[in-house]
N, C-alpha and C positions, 0 to 999 in steps of 0.2 A: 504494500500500500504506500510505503515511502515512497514508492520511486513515482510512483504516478502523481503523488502531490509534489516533489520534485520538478516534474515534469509538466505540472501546471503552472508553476510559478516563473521558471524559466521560459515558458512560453507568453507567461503575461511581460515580464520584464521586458523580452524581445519585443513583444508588440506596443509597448512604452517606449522603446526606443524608438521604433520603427514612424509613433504617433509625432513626437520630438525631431527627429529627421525630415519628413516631409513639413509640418510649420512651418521650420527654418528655410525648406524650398520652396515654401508657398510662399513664404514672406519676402524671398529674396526674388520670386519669380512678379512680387508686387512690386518691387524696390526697381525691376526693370522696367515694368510695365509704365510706372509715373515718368523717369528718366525716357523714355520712349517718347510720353504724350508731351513734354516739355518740352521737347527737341521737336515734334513733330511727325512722329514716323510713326507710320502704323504697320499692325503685323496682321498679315493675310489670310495665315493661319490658326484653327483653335487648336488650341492646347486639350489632347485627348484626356479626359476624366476632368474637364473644367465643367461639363453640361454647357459649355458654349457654343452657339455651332456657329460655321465659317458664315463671314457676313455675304449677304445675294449678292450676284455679279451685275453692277455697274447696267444701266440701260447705256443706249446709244444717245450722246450727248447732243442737241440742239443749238446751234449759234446764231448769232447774227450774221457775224463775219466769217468768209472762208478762215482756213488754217494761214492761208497767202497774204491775203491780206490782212488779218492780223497780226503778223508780224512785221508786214513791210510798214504798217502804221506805227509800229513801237519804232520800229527803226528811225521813220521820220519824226518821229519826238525825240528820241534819244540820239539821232544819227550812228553811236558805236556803240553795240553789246555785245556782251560775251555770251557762251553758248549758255553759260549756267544764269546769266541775269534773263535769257530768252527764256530759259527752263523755268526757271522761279514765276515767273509773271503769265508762262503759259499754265503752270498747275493751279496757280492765284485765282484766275478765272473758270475753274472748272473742267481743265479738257484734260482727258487722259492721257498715260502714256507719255510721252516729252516731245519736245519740237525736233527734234534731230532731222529725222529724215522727210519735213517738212522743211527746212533753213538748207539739207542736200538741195533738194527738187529747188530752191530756188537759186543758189548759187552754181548750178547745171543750166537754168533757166537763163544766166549771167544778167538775174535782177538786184543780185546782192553779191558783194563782194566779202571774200573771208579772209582774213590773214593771220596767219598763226599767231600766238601770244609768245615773246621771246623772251628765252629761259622760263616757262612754266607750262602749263599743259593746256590745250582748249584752243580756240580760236574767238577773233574778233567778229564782226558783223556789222557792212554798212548798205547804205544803198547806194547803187552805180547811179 
């Protein structure tokens, strides 16, 4: 009879530990989560045994403006941007995904002119 009350106690302890352990991942998995929404970033996916499930996918977004010209409009406000100030102000307003191969198709188009950024990474953006 010892060993099985033995054997009860040692299985509660474990599972005190095991309760202890996850808090601590739970907590740390909150401590990510606020540093996430502070910064801005959201996560795509849920976290299995959260009961949260992944959020619905995005409809197909409505604009005013083409993709084209809204950018060649910043442009003419701004005359030079870089790819990531075109990035910031195209998510700003709603549209998915990034301006990338939208600012390609127009500098293929030779309506925008790009020129590398020297000594650091990205490119500029003006209109010809």
């Amino acid at each position: 009879m010892e060993k099985s009350a033995t054997s009860a106690s040692t299985l509660q302890r474990v599972i005190r530990d095991l309760q202890k352990q996850r808090d601590k991942h739970m907590s740390a998995i909150a401590d990510i989560d606020a540093a996430f929404k502070a910064y801005g970033i959201k996560t795509d996916k849920a976290r299995k045994g959260s009961g949260k499930k992944a959020p619905a996918k995005k409809k197909r977004g409505r604009f005013n403006k083409t993709a084209e010209q809204f950018i060649t409009d910043l442009l003419k406000k701004n005359k030079r941007l870089s790819t990531r100030e075109v990035n910031i102000r195209w998510s700003r307003i709603g549209r998915g995904g990034s301006a990338d191969n939208t600012l390609l198709n127009l500098v293929n188009n030779k309506t925008v002119k790009r020129e590398k950024i020297k000594g650091g990474r990205g490119s500029t953006y003006q209109l010809r």
